[in-house]
DRENMAR-897022 format. One record per residue (C-alpha): x, y, z. Coordinates in Angstrom, 1 decimal, decimal comma, m for minus. Layout:
BEGIN
c1:X c2:Y c3:Z $
...
This chain:
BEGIN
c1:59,0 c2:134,6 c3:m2,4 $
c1:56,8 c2:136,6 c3:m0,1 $
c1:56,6 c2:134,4 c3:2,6 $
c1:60,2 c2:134,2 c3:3,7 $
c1:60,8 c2:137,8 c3:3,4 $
c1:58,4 c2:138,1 c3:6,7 $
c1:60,0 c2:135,0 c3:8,4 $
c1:63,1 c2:136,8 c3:8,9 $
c1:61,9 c2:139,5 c3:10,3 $
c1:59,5 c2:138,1 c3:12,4 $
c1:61,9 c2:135,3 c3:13,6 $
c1:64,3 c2:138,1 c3:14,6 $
c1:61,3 c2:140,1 c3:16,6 $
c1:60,9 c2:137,1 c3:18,5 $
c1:64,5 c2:136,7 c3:19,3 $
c1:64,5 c2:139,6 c3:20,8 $
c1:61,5 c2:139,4 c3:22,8 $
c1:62,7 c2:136,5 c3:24,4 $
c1:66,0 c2:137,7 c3:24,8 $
c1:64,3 c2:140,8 c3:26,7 $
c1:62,4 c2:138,9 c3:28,7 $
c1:64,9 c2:136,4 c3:30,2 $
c1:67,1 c2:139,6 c3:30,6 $
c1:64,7 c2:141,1 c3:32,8 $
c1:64,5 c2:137,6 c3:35,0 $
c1:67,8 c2:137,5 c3:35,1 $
c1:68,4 c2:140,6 c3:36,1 $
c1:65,8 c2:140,2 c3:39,1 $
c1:67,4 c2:137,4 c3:40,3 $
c1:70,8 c2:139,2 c3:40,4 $
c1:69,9 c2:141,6 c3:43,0 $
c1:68,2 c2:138,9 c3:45,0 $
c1:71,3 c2:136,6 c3:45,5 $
c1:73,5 c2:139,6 c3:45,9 $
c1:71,6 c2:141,0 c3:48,6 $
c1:72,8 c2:140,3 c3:52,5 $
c1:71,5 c2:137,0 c3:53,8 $
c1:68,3 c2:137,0 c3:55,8 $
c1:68,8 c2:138,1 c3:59,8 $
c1:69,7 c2:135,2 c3:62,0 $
c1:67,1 c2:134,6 c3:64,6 $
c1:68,1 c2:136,6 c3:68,1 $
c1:70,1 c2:134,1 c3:70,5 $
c1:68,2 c2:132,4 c3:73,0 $
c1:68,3 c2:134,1 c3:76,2 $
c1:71,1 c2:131,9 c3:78,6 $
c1:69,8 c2:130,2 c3:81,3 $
c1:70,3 c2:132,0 c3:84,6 $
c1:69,5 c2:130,3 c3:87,7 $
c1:66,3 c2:130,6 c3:89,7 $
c1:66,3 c2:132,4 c3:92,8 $
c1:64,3 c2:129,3 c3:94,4 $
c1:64,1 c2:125,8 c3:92,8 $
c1:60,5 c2:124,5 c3:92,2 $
c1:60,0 c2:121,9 c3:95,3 $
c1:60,3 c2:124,9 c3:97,3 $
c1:56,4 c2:126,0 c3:96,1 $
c1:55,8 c2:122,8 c3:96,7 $
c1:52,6 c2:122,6 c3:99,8 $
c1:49,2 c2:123,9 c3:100,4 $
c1:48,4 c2:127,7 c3:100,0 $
c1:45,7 c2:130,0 c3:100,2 $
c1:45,4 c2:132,0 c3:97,5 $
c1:43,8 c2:135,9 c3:96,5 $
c1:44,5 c2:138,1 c3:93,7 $
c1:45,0 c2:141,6 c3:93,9 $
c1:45,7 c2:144,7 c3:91,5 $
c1:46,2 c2:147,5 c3:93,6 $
c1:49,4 c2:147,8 c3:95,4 $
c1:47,6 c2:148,9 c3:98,8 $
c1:45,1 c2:146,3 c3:98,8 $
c1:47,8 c2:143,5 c3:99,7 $
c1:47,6 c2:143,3 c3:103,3 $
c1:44,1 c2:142,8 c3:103,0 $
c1:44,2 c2:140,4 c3:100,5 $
c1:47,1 c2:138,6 c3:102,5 $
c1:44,3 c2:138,3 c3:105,0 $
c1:42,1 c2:136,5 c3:102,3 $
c1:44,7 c2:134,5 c3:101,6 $
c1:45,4 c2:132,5 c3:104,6 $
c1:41,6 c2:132,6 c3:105,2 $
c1:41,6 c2:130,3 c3:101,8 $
c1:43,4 c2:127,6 c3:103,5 $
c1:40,2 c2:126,0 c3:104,2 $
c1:40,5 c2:125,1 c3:100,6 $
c1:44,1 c2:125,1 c3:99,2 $
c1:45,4 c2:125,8 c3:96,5 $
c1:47,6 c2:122,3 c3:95,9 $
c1:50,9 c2:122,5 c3:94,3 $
c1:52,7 c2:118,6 c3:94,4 $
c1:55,9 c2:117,9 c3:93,0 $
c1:55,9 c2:117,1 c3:89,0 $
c1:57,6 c2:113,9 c3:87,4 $
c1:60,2 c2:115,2 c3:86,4 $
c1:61,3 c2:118,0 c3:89,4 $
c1:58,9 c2:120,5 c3:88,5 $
c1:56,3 c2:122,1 c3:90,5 $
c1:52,3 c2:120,9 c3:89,0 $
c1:49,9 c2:124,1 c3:88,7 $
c1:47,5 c2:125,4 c3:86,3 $
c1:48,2 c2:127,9 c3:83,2 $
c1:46,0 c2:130,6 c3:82,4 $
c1:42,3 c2:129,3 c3:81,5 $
c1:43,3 c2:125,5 c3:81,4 $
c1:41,6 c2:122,9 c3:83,6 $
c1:44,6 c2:120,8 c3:83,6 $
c1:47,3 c2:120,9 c3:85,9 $
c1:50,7 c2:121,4 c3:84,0 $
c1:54,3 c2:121,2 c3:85,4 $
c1:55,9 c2:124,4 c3:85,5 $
c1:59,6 c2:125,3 c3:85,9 $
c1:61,3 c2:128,2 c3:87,9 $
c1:63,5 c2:130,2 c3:85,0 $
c1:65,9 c2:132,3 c3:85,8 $
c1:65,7 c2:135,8 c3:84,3 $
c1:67,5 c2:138,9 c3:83,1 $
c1:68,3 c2:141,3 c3:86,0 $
c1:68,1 c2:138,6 c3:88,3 $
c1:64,2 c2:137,9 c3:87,6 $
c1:62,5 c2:134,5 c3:88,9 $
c1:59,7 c2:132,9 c3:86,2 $
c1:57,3 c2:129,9 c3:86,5 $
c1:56,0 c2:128,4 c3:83,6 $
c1:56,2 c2:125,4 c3:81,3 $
c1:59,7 c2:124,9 c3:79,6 $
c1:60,8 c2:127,5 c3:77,6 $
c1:62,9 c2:130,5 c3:78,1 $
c1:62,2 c2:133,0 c3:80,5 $
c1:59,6 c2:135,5 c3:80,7 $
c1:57,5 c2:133,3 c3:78,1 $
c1:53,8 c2:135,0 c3:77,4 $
c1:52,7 c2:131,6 c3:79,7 $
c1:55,0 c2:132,9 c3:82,3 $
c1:54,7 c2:134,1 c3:86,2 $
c1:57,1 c2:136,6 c3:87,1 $
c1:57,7 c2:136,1 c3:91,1 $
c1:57,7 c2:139,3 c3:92,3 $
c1:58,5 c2:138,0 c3:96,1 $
c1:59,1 c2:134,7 c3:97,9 $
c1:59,7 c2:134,8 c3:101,5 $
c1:59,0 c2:130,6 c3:101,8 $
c1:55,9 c2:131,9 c3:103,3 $
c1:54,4 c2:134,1 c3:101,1 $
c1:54,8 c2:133,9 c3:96,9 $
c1:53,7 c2:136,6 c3:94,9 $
c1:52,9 c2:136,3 c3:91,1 $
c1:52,1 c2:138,9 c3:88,1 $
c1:51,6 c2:136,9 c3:84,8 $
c1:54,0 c2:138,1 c3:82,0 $
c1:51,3 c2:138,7 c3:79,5 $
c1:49,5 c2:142,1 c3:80,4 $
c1:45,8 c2:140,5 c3:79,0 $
c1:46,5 c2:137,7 c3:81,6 $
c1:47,3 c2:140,1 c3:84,0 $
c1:44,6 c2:141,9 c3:83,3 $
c1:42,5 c2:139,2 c3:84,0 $
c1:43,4 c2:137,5 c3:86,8 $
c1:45,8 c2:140,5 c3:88,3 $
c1:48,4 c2:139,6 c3:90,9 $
c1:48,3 c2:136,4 c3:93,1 $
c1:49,7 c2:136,1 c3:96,0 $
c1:50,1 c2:132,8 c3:97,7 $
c1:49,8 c2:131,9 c3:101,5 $
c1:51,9 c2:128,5 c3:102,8 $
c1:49,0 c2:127,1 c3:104,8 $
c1:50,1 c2:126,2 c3:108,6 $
c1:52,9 c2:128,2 c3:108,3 $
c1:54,4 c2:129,7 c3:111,1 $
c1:54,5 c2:133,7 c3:111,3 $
């Protein structure tokens, strides 16, 4: 019969099609689950304790923004002339200090972070030197100065320096 001769054949061909084939998926999967297991994410930075706790921005300021290093005393000047209209920070809910973020209209309550090398942040919880961050560059109790972690940010609004309003010199 000239039928079953080619059955034979063929029914072999396809044998070893699909024994090719699920060879080669096979064989892509081996490699896979031998391979190393994906990188765990990096550890969370430890918490290191704030050089100043948050009620201790807590007042009214005056406030100017500089981003040349030998403008500041004349900004500083600006500053506590700005105490006509403060700059407001009040305690938050939960022992925080309430200011704004970067182009929000909505006050926030922000945390002082400890930092690596001995770094102060403010910003919203999170770890330190978060892209919604303040680095404090100095605090006195009199004067605060501020650089905002994210260089576009900084950019924009450059450094701010703070003036406690009524403060004695």
């Amino acid at each position: 019969m000239p039928g079953t001769s080619l059955r034979a054949p063929l029914s072999a061909a396809l044998v070893a099609i699909l024994s090719a084939a699920l060879a080669g998926c096979a064989s892509s999967q081996g490699p896979m689950s031998m391979s190393a297991p994906p990188a765990a994410p990096p550890p969370p930075v430890a918490s290191l304790p704030p050089a100043f706790q948050a009620d201790a921005i807590v007042g009214r300021w005056g406030y100017a923004a500089y981003q040349k290093e030998s403008d500041r005393p004349r900004i500083e000047k600006a500053a506590k002339a700005a105490c006509t209209q403060p700059y407001v920070i009040t305690r938050g809910p939960t022992g925080g200090a309430m200011m704004y973020l970067a182009d929000q209209s909505k006050l926030v309550e922000l945390r002082t972070k400890g930092g690596p090398g001995g770094k102060t942040y403010i910003g919203p919880e999170g770890p330190p030197a978060d892209a919604q961050d303040r680095e404090v560059l100095s605090f006195d109790g009199r004067v605060l100065v501020l650089r905002w972690v994210d260089p576009e940010l900084d950019g924009r609004y450059s450094t701010g320096l703070y003036v406690r309003c009524n403060a004695r010199a």
